[in-house]
C-alpha positions as CSV (number, residue, x, y, z in Angstrom):
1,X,-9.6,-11.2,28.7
2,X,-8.7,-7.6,27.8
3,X,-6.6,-6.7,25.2
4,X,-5.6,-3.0,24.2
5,X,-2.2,-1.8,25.4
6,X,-1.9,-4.7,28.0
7,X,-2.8,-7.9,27.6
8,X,-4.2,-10.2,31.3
9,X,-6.3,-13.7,31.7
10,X,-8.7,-13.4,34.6
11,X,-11.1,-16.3,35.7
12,X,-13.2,-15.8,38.7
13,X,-15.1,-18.4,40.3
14,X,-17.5,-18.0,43.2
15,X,-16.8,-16.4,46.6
16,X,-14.1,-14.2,45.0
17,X,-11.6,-16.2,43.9
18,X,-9.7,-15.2,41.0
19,X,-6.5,-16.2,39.2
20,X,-4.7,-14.1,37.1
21,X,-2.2,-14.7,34.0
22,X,0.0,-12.0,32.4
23,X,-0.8,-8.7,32.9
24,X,3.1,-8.0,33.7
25,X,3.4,-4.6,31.9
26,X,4.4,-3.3,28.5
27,X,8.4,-4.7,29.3
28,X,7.9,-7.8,31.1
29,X,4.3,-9.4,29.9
30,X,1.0,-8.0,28.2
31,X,1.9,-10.7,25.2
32,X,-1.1,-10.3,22.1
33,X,-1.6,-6.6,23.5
34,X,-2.1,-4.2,21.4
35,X,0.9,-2.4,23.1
36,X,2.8,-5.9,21.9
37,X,1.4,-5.7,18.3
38,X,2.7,-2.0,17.9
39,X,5.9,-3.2,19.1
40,X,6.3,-6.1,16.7
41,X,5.0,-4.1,13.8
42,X,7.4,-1.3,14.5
43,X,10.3,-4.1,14.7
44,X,9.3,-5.7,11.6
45,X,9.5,-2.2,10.0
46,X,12.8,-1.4,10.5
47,X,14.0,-4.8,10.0
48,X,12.8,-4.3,6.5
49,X,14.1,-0.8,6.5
50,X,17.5,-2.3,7.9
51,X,17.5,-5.0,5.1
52,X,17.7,-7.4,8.2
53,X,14.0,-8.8,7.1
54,X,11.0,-8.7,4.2
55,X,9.6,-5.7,2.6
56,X,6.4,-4.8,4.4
57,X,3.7,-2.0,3.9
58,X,4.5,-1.6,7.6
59,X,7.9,0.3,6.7
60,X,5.7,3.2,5.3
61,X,3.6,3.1,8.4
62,X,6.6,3.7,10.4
63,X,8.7,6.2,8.1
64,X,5.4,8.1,8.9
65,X,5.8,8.7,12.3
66,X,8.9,9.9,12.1
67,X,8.5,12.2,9.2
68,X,10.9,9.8,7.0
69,X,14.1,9.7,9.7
70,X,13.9,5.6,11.1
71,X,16.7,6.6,13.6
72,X,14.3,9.1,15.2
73,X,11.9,6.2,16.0
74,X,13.7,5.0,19.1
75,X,13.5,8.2,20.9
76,X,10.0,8.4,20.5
77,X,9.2,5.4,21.8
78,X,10.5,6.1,25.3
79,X,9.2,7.8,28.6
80,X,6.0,7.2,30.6
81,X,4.3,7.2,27.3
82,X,6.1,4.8,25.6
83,X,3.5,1.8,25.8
84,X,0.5,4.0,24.5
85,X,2.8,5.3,21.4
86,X,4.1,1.5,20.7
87,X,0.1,0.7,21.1
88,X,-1.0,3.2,18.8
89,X,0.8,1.7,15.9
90,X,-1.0,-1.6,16.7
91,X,-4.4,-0.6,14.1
92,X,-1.3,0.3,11.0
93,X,-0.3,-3.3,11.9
94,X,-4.1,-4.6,12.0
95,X,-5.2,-2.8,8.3
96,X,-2.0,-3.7,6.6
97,X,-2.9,-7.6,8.4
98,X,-6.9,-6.7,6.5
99,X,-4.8,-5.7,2.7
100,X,-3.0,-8.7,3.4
101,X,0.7,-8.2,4.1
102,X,2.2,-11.3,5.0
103,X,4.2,-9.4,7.9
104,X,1.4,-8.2,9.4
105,X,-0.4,-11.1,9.3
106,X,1.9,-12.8,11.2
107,X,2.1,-10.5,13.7
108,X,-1.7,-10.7,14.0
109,X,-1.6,-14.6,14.2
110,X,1.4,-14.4,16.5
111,X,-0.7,-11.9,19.2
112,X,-3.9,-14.6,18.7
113,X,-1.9,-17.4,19.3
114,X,-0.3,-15.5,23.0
115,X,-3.6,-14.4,23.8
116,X,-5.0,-17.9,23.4
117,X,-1.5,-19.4,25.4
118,X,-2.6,-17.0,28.1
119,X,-6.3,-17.7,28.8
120,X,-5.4,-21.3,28.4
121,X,-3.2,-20.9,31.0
122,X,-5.9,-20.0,33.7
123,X,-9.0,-21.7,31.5
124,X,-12.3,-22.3,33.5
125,X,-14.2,-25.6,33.8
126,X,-16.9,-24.7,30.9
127,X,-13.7,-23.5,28.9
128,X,-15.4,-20.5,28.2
129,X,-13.7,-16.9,27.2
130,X,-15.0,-13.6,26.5
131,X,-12.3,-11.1,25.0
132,X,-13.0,-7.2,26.1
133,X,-10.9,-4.7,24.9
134,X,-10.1,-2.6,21.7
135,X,-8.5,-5.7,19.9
136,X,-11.7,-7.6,20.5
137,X,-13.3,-4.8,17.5
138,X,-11.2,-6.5,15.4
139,X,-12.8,-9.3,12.8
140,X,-9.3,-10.4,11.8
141,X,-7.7,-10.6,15.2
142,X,-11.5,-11.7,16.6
143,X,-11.3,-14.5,13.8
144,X,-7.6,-15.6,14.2
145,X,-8.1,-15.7,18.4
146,X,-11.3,-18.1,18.2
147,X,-9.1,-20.3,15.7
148,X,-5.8,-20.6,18.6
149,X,-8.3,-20.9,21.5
150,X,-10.4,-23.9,19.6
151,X,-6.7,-25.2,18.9
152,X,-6.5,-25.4,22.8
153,X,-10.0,-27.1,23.9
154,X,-11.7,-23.0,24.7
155,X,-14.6,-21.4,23.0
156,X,-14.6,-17.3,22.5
157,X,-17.9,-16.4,23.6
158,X,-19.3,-12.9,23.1
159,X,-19.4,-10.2,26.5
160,X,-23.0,-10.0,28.1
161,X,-22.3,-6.5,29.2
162,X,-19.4,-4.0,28.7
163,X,-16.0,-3.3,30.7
164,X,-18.2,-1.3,33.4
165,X,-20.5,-4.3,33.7
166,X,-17.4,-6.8,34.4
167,X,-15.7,-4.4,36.3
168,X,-18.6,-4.5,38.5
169,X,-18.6,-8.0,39.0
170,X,-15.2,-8.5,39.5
171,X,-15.5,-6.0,42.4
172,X,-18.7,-6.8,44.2
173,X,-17.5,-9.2,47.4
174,X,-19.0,-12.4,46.0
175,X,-16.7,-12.5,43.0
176,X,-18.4,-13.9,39.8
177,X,-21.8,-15.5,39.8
178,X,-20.3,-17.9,38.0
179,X,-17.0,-19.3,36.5
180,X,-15.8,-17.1,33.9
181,X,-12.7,-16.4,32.1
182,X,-12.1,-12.6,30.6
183,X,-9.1,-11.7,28.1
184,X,-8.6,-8.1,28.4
185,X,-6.1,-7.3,25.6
């Protein structure tokens, strides 16, 4: 399963045969992604700017960006771009979730928890899943994501190769070798 700035469950079996969950884009889908984890930490930040929620080491993060104006936020989160700008907030969200901050945290545990919803929903026989991706560098994410997939009957294993390698396999005509279910957040 990758996860960076979209999030998709893909299990292939023999002869091909794949099945797919998520992967619906930045707006629609891609929950746990790191797309969804900027997005939620940039939220949480000007909730707490607003007053509207709890102080946060986020709201820093975020005054950053937009060299201290919060109402200049929304227009740089939009055009083509939008999804790789929300997305490259997600490692503020991931260090302030490593010092701590309850906020963060939970926006951490919430994206494990998706993740985990997602490969459940298209889990393999030997309930086996490897997580590729930049989020997958993470120990807290890494940590939190093996805890929700236990909590659903899965194991995270480790990758035997790199996205190249599964790329490959996914597109040689015989599908898999065997079984397999990849996160790609």
């Amino acid at each position: 399963m990758p996860a960076g700035r979209g999030g998709v469950a893909r299990r292939g079996a023999g002869a091909g045969a794949v099945d797919r969950s998520d992967g619906w884009g930045p707006w629609l889908g891609d929950e746990g992604s790191g797309r969804w984890i900027g997005q939620c930490g940039l939220s949480a930040a000007l909730r707490a700017i607003d007053g509207r929620g709890p102080h946060t080491a986020l709201e820093s993060d975020a005054l950053t960006l937009c060299d201290g104006v919060p109402t200049a936020l929304p227009q740089l989160m939009t055009g083509a771009s939008a999804a790789a700008r929300l997305g490259a907030f997600a490692p503020s969200v991931l260090a302030r979730a490593d010092e701590d901050d309850p906020v963060a945290s939970a926006i951490v545990l919430d994206a494990a928890r998706a993740l985990a919803d997602t490969a459940a929903s298209v889990a393999p026989s030997d309930r086996e899943v490897v997580l590729v991706g930049g989020l997958g560098e993470h120990d807290g994410l890494r940590l939190a994501l093996d805890t929700a997939l236990v909590e659903r009957g899965l194991l995270l294993r480790s990758p035997r190769g790199d996205a190249l390698d599964g790329a490959a396999l996914l597109a040689e005509p015989a599908g898999l070798p065997h079984e397999r279910l990849v996160i790609r957040a």
